[in-house]
PDB file as gemmi writes it, atoms N, CA and C in Angstrom:
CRYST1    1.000    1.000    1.000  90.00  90.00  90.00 P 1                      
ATOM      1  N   UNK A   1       0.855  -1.176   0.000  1.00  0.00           N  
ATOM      2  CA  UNK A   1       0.000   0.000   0.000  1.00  0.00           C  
ATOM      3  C   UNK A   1       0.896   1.234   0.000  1.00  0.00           C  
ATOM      4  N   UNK A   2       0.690   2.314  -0.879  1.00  0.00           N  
ATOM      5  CA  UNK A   2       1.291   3.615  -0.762  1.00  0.00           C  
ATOM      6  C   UNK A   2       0.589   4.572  -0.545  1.00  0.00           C  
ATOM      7  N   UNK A   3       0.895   5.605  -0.162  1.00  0.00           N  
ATOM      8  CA  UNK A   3      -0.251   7.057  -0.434  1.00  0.00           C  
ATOM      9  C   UNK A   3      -1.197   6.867  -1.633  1.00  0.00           C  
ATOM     10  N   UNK A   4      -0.349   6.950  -2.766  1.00  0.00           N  
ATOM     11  CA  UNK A   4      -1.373   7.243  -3.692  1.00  0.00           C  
ATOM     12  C   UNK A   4      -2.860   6.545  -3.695  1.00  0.00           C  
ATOM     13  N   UNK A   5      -2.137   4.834  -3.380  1.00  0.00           N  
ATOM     14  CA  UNK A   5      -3.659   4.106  -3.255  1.00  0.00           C  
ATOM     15  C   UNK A   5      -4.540   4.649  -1.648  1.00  0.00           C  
ATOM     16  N   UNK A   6      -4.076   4.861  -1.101  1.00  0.00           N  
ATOM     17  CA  UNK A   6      -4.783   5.168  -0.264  1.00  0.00           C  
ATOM     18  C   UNK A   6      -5.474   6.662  -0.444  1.00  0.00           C  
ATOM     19  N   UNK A   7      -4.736   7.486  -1.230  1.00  0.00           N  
ATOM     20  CA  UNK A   7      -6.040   8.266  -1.908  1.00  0.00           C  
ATOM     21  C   UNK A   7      -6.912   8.557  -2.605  1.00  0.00           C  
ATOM     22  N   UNK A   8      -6.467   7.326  -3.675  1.00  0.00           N  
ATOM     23  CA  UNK A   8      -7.612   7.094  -4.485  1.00  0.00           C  
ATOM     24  C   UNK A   8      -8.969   6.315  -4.002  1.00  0.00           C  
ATOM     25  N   UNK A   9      -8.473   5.465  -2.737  1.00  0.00           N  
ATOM     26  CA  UNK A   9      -9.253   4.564  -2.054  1.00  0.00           C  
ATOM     27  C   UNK A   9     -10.365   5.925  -1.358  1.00  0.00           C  
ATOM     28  N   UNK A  10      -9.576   6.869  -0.732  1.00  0.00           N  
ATOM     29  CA  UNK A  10     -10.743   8.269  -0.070  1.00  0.00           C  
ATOM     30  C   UNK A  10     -11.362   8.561  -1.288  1.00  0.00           C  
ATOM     31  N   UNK A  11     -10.986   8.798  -2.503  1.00  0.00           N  
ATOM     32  CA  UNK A  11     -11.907   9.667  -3.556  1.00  0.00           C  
ATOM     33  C   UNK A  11     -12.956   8.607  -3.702  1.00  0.00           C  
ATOM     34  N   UNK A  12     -12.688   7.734  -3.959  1.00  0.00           N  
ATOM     35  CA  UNK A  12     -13.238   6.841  -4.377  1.00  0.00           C  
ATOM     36  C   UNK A  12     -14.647   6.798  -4.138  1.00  0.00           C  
ATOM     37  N   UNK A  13     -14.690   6.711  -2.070  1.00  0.00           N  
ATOM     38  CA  UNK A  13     -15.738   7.196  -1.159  1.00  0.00           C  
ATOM     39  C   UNK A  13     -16.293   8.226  -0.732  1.00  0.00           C  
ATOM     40  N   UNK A  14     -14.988   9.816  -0.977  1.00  0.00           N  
ATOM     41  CA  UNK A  14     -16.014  10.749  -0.697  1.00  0.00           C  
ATOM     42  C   UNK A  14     -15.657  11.588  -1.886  1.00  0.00           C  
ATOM     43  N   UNK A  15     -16.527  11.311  -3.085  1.00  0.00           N  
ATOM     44  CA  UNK A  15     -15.711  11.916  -4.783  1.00  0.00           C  
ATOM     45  C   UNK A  15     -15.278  13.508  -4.278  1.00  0.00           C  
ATOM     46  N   UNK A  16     -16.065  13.778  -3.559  1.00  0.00           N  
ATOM     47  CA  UNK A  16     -16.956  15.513  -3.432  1.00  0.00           C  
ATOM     48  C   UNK A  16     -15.567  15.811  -2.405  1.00  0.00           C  
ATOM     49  N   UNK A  17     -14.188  15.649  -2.013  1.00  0.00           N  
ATOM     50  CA  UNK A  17     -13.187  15.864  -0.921  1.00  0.00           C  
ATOM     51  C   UNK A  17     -11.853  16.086  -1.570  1.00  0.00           C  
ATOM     52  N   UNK A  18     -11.255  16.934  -1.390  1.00  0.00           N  
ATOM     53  CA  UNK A  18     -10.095  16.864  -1.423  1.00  0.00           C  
ATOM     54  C   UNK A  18      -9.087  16.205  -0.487  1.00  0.00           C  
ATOM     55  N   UNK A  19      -8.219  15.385  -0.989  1.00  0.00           N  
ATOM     56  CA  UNK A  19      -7.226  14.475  -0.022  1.00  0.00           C  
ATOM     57  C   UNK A  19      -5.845  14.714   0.173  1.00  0.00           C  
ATOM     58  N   UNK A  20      -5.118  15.365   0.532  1.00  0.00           N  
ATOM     59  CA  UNK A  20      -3.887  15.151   1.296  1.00  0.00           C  
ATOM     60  C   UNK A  20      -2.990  13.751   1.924  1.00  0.00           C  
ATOM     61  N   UNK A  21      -2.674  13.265   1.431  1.00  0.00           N  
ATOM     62  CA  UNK A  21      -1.929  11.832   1.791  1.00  0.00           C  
ATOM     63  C   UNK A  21      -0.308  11.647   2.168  1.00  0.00           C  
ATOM     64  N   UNK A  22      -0.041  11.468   3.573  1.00  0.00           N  
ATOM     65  CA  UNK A  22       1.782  11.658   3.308  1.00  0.00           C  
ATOM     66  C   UNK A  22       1.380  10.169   4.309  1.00  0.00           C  
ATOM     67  N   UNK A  23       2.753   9.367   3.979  1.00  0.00           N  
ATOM     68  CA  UNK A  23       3.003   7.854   4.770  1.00  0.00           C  
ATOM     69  C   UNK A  23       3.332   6.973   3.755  1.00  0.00           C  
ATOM     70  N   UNK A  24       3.720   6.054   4.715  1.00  0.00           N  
ATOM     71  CA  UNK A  24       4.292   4.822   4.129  1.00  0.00           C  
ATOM     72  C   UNK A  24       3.944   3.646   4.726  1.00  0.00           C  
ATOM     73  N   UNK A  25       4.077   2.346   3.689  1.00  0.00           N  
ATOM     74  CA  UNK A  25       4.069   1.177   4.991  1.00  0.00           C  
ATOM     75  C   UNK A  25       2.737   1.116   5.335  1.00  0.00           C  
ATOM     76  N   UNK A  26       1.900   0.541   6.262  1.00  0.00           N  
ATOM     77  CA  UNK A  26       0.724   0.842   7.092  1.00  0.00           C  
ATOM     78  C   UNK A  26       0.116   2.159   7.477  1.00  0.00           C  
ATOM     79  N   UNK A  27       1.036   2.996   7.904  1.00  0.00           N  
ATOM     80  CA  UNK A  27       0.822   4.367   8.585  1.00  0.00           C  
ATOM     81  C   UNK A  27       0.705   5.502   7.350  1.00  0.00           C  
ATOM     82  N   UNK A  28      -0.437   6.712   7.613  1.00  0.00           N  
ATOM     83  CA  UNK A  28      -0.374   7.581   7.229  1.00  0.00           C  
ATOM     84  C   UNK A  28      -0.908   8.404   7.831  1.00  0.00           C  
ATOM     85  N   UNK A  29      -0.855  10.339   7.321  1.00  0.00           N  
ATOM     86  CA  UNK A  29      -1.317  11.080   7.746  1.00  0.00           C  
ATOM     87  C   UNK A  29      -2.298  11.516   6.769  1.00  0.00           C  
ATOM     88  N   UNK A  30      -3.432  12.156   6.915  1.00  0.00           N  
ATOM     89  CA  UNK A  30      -4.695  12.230   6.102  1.00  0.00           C  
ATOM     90  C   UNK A  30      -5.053  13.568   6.290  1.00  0.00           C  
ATOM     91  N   UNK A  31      -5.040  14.197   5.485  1.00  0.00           N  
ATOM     92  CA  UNK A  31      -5.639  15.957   5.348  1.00  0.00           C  
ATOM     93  C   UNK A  31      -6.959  15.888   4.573  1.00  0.00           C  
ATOM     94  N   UNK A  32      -8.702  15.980   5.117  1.00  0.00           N  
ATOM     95  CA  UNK A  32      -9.580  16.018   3.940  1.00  0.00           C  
ATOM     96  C   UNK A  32     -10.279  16.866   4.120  1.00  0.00           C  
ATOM     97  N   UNK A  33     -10.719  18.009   3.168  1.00  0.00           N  
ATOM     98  CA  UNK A  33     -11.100  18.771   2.935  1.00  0.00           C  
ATOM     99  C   UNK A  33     -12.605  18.432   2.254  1.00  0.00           C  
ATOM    100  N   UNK A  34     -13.472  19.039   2.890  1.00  0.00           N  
ATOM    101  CA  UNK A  34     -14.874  18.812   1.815  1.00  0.00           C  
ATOM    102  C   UNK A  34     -15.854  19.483   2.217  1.00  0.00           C  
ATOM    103  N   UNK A  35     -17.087  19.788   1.670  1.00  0.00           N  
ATOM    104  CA  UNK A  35     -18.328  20.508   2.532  1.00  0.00           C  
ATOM    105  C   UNK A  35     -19.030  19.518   2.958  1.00  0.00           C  
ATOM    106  N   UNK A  36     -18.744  18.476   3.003  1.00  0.00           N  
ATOM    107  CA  UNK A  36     -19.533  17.230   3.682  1.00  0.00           C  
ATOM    108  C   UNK A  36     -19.398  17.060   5.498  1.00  0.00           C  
ATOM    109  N   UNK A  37     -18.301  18.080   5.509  1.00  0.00           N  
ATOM    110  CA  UNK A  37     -17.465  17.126   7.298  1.00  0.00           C  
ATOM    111  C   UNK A  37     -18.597  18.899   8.199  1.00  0.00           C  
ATOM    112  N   UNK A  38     -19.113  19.557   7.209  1.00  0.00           N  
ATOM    113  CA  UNK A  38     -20.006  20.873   7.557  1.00  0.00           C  
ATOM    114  C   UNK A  38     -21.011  20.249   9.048  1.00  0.00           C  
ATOM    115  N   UNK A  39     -20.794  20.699   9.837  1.00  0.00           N  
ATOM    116  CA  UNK A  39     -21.452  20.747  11.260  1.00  0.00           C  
ATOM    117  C   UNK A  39     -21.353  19.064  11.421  1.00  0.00           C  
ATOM    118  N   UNK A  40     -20.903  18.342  11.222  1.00  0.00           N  
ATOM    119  CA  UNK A  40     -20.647  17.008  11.901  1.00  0.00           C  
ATOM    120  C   UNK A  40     -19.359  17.206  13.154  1.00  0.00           C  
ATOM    121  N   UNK A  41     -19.757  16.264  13.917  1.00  0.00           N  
ATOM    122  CA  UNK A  41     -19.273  16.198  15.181  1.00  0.00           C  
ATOM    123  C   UNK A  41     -18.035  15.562  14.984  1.00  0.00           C  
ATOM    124  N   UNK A  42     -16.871  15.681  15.726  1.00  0.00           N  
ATOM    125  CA  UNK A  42     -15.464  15.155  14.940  1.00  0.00           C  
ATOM    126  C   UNK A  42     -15.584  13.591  15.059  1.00  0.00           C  
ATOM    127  N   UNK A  43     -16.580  12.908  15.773  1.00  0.00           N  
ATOM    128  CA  UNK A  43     -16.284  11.545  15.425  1.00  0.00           C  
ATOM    129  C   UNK A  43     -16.707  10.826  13.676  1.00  0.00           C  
ATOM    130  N   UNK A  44     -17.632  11.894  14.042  1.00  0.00           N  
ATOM    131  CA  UNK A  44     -18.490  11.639  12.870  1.00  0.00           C  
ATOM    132  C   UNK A  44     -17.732  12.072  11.491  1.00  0.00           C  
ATOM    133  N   UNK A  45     -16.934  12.628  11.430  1.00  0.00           N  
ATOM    134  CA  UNK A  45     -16.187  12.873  10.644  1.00  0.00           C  
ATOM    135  C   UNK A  45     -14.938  12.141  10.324  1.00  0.00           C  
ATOM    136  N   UNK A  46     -14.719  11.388  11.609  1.00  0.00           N  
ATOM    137  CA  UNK A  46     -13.578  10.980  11.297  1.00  0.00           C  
ATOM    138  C   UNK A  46     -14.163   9.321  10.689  1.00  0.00           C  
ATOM    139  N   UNK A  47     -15.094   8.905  11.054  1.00  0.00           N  
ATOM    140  CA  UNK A  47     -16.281   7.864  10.564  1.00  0.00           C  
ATOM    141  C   UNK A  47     -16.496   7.864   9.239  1.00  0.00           C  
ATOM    142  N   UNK A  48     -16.429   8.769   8.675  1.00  0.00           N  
ATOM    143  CA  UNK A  48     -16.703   8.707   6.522  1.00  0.00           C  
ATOM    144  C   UNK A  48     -15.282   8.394   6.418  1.00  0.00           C  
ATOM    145  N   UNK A  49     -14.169   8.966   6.993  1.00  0.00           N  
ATOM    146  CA  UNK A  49     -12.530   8.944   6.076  1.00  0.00           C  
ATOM    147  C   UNK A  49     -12.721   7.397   6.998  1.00  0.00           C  
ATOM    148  N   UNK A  50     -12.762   6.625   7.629  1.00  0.00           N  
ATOM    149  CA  UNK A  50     -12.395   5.161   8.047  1.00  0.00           C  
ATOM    150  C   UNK A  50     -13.282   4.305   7.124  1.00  0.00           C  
ATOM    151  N   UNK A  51     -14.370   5.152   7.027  1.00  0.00           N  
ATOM    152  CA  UNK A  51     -15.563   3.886   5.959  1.00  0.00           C  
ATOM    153  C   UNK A  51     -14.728   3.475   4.705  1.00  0.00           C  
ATOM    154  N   UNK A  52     -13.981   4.813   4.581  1.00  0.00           N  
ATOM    155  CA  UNK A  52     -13.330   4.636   2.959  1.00  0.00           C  
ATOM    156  C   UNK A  52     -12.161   3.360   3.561  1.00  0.00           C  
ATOM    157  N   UNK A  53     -11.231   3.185   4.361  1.00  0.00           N  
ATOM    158  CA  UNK A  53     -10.598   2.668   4.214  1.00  0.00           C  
ATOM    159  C   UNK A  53     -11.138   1.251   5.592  1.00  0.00           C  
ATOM    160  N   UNK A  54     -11.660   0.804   5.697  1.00  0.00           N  
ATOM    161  CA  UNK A  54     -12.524   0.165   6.327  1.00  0.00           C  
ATOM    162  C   UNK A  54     -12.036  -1.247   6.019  1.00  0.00           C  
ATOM    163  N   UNK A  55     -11.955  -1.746   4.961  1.00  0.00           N  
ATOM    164  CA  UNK A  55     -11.009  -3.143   4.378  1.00  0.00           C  
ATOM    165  C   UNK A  55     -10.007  -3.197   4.668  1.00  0.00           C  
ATOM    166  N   UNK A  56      -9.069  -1.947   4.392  1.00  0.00           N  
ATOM    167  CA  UNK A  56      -7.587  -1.836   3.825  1.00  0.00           C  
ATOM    168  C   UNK A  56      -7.148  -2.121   5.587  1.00  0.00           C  
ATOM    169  N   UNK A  57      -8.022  -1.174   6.472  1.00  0.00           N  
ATOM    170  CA  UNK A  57      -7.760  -1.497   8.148  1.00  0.00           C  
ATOM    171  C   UNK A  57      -8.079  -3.302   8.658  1.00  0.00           C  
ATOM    172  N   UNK A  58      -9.177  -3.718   8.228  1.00  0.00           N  
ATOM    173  CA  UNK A  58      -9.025  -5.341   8.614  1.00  0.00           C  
ATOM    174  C   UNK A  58      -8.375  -6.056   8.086  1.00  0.00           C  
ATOM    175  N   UNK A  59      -7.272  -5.589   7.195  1.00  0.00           N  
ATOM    176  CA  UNK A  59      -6.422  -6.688   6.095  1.00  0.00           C  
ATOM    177  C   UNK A  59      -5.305  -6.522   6.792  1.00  0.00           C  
ATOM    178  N   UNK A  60      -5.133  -5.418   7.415  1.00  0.00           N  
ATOM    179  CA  UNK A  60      -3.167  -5.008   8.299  1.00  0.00           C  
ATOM    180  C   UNK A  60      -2.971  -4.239   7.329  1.00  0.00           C  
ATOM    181  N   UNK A  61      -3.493  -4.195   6.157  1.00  0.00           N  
ATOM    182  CA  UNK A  61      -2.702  -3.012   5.378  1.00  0.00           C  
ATOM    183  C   UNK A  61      -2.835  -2.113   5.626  1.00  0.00           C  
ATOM    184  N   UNK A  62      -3.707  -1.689   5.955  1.00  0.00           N  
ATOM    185  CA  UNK A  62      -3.805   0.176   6.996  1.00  0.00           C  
ATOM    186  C   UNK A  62      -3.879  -0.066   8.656  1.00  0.00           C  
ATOM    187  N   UNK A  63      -2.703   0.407   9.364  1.00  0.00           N  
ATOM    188  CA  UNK A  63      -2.363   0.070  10.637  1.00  0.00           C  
ATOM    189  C   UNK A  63      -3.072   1.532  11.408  1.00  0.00           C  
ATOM    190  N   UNK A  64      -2.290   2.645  11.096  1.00  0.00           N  
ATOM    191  CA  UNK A  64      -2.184   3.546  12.097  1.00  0.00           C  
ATOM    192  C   UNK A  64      -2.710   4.520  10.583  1.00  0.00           C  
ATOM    193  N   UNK A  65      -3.926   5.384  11.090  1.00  0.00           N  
ATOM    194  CA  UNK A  65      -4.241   7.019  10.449  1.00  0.00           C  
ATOM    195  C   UNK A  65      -4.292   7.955  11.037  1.00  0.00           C  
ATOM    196  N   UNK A  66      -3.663   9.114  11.159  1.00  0.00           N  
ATOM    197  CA  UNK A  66      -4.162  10.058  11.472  1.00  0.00           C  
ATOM    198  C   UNK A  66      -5.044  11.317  10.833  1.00  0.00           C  
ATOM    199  N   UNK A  67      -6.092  11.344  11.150  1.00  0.00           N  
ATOM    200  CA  UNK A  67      -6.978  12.137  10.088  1.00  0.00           C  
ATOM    201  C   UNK A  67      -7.329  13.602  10.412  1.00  0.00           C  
ATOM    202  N   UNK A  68      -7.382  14.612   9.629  1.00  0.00           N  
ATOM    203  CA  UNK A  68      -7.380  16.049  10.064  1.00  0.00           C  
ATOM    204  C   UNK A  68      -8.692  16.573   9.035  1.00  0.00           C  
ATOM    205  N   UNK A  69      -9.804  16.937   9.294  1.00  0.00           N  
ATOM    206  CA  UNK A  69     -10.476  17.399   8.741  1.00  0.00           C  
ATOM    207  C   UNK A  69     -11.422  18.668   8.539  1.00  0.00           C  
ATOM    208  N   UNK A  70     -11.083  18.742   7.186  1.00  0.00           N  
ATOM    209  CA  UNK A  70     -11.616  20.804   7.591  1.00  0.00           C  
ATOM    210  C   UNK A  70     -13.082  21.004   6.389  1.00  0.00           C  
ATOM    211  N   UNK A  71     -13.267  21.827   6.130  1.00  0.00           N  
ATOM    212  CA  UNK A  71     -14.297  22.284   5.426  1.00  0.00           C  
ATOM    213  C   UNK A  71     -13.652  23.271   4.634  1.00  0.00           C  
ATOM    214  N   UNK A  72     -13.982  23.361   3.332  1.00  0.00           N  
ATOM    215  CA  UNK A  72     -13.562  24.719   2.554  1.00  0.00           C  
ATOM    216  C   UNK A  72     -12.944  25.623   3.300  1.00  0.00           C  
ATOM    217  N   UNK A  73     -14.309  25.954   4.011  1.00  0.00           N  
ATOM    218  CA  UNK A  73     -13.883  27.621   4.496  1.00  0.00           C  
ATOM    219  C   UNK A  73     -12.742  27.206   5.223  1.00  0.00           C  
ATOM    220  N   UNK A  74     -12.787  26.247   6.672  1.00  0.00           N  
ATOM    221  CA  UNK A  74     -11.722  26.619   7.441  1.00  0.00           C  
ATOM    222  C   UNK A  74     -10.321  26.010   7.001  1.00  0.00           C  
ATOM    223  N   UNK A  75     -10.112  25.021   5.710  1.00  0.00           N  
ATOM    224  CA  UNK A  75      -9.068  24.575   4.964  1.00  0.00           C  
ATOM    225  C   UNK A  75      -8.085  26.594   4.353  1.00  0.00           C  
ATOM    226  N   UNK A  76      -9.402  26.998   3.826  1.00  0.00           N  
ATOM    227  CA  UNK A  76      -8.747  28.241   3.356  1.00  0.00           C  
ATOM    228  C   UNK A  76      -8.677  29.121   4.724  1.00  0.00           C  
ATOM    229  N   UNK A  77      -8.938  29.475   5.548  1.00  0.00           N  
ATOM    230  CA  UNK A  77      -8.726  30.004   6.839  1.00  0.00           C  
ATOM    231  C   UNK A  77      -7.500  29.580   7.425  1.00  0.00           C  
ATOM    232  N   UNK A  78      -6.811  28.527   8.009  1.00  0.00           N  
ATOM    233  CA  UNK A  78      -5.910  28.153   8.072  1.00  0.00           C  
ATOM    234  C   UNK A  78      -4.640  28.325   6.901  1.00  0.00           C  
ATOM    235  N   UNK A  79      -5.159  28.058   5.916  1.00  0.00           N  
ATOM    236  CA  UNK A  79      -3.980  28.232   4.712  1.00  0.00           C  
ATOM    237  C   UNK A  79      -3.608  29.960   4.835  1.00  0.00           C  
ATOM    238  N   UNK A  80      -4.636  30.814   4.849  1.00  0.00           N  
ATOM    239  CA  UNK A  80      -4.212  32.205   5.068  1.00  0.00           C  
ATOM    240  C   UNK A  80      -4.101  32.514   6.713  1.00  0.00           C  
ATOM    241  N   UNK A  81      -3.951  31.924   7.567  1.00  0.00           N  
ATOM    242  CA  UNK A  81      -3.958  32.399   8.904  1.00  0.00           C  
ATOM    243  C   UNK A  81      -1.878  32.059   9.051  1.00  0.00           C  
TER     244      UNK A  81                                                      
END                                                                             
């Protein structure tokens, strides 16, 4: 497993997101951006980016994620802050 598949594996599930992918091996870090994660509660958010990789985690091929998730606005808020 590399980044790349593991971001095509997020588009895959949330088309409507932009993905950020850095890692190797099992482990990665996850940046997703979308108007979908809009007033959901952070579990709940972090619940759509695991659905996507939901297999890849019961196979050992995805060990460890860390997931960071923003919305348009506050993706561009942060980028200019």
């Amino acid at each position: 497993m590399d980044a790349a598949t593991v971001k095509q594996l997020l588009q895959n599930h949330l088309d409507d997101c932009e993905f950020h992918v850095q890692g190797e091996g099992n482990h990665y870090d996850i940046i997703a951006i979308g108007d979908v994660f809009e007033g959901l509660r952070p579990v709940q958010k972090q619940q759509l980016v695991y659905g996507a990789l939901k297999e890849c985690i019961a196979d050992g091929s995805v060990h460890a994620v860390n997931i960071r998730t923003f919305t348009p606005e506050q993706w561009q808020a942060r980028s200019n802050g």
